[in-house]
C-alpha atoms as one frame of an Amber mdcrd trajectory, in Angstrom:
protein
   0.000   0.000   0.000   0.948   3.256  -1.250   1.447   6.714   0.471  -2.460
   7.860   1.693  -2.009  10.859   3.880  -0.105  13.720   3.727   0.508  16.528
   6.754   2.578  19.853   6.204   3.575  21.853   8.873   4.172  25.998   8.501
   4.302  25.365   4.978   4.227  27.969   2.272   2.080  26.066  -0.261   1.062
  29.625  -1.981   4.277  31.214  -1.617   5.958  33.645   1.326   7.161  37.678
   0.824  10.347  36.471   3.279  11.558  34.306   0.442  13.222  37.388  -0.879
  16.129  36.016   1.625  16.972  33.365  -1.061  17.184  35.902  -3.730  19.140
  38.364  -1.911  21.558  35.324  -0.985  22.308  34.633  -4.416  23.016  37.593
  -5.167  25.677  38.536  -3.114  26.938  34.681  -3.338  27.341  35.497  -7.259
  28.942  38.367  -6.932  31.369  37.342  -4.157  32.160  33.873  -6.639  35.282
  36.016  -7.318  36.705  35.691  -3.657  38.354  32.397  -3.477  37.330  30.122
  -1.028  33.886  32.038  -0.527  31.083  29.420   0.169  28.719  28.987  -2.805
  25.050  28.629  -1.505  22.506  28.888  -4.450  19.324  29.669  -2.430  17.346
  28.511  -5.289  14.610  26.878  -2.434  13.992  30.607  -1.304  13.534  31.543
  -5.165  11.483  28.340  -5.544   8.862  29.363  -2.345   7.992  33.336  -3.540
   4.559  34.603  -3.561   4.078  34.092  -7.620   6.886  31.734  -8.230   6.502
  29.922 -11.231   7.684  26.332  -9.317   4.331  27.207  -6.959   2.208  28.092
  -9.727   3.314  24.846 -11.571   3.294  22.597  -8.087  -0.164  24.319  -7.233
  -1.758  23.383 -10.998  -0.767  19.841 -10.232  -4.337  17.698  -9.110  -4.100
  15.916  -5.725  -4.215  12.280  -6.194  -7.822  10.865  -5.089  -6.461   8.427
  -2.816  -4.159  10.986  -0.559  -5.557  13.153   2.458  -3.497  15.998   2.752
  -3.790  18.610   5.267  -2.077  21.589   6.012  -1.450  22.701   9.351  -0.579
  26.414  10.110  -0.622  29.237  12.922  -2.309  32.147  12.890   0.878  34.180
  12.814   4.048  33.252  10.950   6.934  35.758  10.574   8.340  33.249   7.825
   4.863  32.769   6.045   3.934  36.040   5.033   1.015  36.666   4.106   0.230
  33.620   6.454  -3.313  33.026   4.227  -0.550  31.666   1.735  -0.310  28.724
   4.297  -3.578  27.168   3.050  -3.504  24.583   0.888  -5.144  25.943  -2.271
  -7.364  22.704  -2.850 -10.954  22.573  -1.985 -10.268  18.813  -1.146  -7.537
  19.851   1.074  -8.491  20.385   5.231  -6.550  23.600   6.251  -5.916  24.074
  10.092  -4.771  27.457  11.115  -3.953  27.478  15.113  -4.497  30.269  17.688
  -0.834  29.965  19.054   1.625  31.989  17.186   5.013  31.239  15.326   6.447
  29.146  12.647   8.244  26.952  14.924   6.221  26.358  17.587   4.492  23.237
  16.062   7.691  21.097  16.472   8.014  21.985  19.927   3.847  21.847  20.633
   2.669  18.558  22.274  -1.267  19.608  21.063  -0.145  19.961  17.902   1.844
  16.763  17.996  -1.290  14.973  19.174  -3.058  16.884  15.869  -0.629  15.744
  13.414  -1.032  12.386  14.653  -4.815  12.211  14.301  -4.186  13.805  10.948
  -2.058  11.123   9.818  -4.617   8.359  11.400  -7.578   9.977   9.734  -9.549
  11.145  12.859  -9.453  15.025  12.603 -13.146  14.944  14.068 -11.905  13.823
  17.271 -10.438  17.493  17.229 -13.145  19.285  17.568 -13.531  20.821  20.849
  -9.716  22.031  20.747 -10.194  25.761  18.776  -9.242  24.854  15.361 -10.265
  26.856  12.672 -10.725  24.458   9.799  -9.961  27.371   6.916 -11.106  26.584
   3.115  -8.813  26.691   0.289 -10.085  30.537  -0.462  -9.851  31.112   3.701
 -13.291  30.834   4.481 -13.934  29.383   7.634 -15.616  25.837   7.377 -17.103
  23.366   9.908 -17.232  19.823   9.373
């Protein structure tokens, strides 16, 4: 049996304004290439994850398989997902949870959230109910279920 669910975590499925870090980075790393020795980092992941990006806009045009739940899993503010709306998956299929606690790291460090991403990968998100989710649609609507 194949791959059937899928959970992201602070992922910027729609792009992020802070990926301008990866272009700025390749910048100077091209024009310091002349200084030998000088590390070479591309940065092409921060290119690939810009609001607009044509790697999103081809990833995003993609269909999800049938057989895959996916879910994204996001917090209400992200200083590394920005806009944090770009968070959402942008499939009506897809279940979008935006948190009340803040940050882009806190979901590695979150026991709640570890107990979410397990459910998520069991397929028992309704057993989550009661714990101040906001499921979010792929527009941003909220949504019950």
């Amino acid at each position: 049996r194949g791959l059937t669910r899928v959970v992201t975590l602070s992922s910027p499925h729609q792009g992020t304004y802070t990926a301008i870090v990866g272009n700025l980075n390749w910048a100077v790393t091209r024009a310091l290439r002349v200084v030998p020795g000088f590390p070479r980092i591309e940065g092409e992941s921060g290119r690939q994850i810009g609001v607009g990006s044509r790697y999103l806009a081809g990833l995003n045009a993609c269909p999800l398989p049938r057989d895959v739940s996916f879910v994204s899993i996001f917090n209400h503010w992200d200083p590394f997902v920005a806009p944090v709306r770009n968070a959402r998956m942008p499939y009506a299929e897809a279940t979008n949870i935006c948190l009340e606690k803040p940050g882009h790291f806190h979901p590695l460090y979150d026991v709640d959230t570890h107990a979410l991403v397990v459910r998520a990968l069991l397929g028992r998100l309704r057993e989550s109910q009661g714990e101040h989710l906001n499921l979010v649609g792929a527009r941003g609507g909220t949504r019950t279920r």
